[in-house]
C-alpha positions in Angstrom: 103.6 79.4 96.9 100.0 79.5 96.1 100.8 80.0 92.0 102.6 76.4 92.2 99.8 74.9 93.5 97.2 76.4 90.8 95.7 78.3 93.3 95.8 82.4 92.6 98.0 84.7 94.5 96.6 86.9 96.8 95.5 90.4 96.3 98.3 92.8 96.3 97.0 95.3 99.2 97.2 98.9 99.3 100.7 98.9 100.7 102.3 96.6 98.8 100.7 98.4 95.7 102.3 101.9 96.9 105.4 100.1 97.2 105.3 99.2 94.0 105.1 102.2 92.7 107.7 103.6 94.9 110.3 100.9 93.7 109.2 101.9 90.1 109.7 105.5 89.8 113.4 105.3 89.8 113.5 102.5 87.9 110.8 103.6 85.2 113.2 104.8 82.5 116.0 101.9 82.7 112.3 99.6 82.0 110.4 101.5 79.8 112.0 104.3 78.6 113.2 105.4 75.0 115.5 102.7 73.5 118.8 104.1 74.0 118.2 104.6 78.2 116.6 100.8 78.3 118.9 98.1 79.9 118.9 94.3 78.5 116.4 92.0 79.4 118.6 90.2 82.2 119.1 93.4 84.0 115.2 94.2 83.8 114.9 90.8 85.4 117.3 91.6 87.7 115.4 94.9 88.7 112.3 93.5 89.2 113.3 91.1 91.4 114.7 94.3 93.3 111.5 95.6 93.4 110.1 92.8 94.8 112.4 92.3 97.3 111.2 95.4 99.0 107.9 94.4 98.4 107.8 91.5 100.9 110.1 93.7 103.5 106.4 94.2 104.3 105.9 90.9 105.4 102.5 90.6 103.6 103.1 88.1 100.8 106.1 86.3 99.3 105.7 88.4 95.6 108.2 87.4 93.1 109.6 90.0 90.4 107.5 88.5 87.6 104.1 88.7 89.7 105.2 92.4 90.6 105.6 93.3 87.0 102.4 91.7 85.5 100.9 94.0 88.5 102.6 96.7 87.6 101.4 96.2 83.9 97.8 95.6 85.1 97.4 98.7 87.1 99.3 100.9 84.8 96.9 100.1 81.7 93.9 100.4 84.1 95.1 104.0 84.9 95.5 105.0 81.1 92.0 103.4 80.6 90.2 105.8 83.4 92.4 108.9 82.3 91.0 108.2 78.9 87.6 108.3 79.6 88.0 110.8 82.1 89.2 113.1 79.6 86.8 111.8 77.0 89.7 110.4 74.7 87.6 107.1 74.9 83.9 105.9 75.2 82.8 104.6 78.7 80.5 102.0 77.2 83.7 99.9 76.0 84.5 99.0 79.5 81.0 99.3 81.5 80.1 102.6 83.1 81.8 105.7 85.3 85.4 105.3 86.1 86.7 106.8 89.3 90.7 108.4 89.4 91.4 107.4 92.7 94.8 108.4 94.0 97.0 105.6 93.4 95.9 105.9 90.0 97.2 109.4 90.0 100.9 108.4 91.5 100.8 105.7 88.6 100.1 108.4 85.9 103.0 110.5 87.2 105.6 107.9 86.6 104.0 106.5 83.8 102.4 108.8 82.3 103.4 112.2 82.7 101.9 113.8 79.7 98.1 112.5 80.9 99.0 113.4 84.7 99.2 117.0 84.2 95.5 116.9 82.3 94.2 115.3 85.3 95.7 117.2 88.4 94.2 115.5 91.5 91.3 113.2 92.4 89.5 113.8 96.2 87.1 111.5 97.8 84.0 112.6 98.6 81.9 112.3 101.4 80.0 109.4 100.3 83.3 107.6 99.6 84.0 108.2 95.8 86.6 109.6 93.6 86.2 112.9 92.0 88.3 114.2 89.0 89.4 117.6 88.5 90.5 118.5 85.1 93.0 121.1 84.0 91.7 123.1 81.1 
């Protein structure tokens, strides 16, 4: 494996990421959920290596549970980030420029999120390639 060897991992592509999310949503409450619906650490293990699992039934890379969930982590924060700007709850200068909600980002807000998802209802690409928002008010 290419982490062994000090070498980076290679980019999660577009299927693997929506795979990632698809193994997630049922599992989002048993991971981060309130207190009382959270399983024990060796069971969160345990599911992430599920979700990895059917990660590489894609045949693309040979992801392990903890590289999904870093991933995961990544992804998810960068989603909050852009919603936050998006809806002006935070200043673009603190991360360099325009953010785009593209629409991954929105599937990640509605298991992650729910309460910023239904601020920001869809995101279309336009025709010169980039993501447009469109806010409910």
């Amino acid at each position: 494996m290419a982490a062994a060897t000090g070498e980076r991992a290679p980019v999660f592509t577009s299927e693997e990421l929506e795979k990632l999310v698809d193994g997630i949503r049922p599992q989002y409450a048993l991971l981060y959920g309130p207190p009382d619906q959270q399983v024990s650490a060796h069971q969160k293990i345990d599911i992430w290596r599920a979700i990895a699992k059917d990660v590489r039934t894609l045949g693309v890379h040979n992801r392990r549970g903890t590289h999904c969930r870093k991933r995961w982590e990544d992804i998810r924060r960068g989603s909050r980030k852009t919603t936050e700007v998006l809806l002006g709850m935070a200043s673009q200068r603190r991360r360099g420029g325009s953010r785009q909600l593209t629409p991954l980002m929105s599937r990640i807000l509605a298991v992650a999120y729910p309460d910023l998802d239904g601020r920001v209802r869809t995101s279309q690409q336009t025709q010169g390639g980039e993501y447009k928002h469109i806010l409910l008010i």
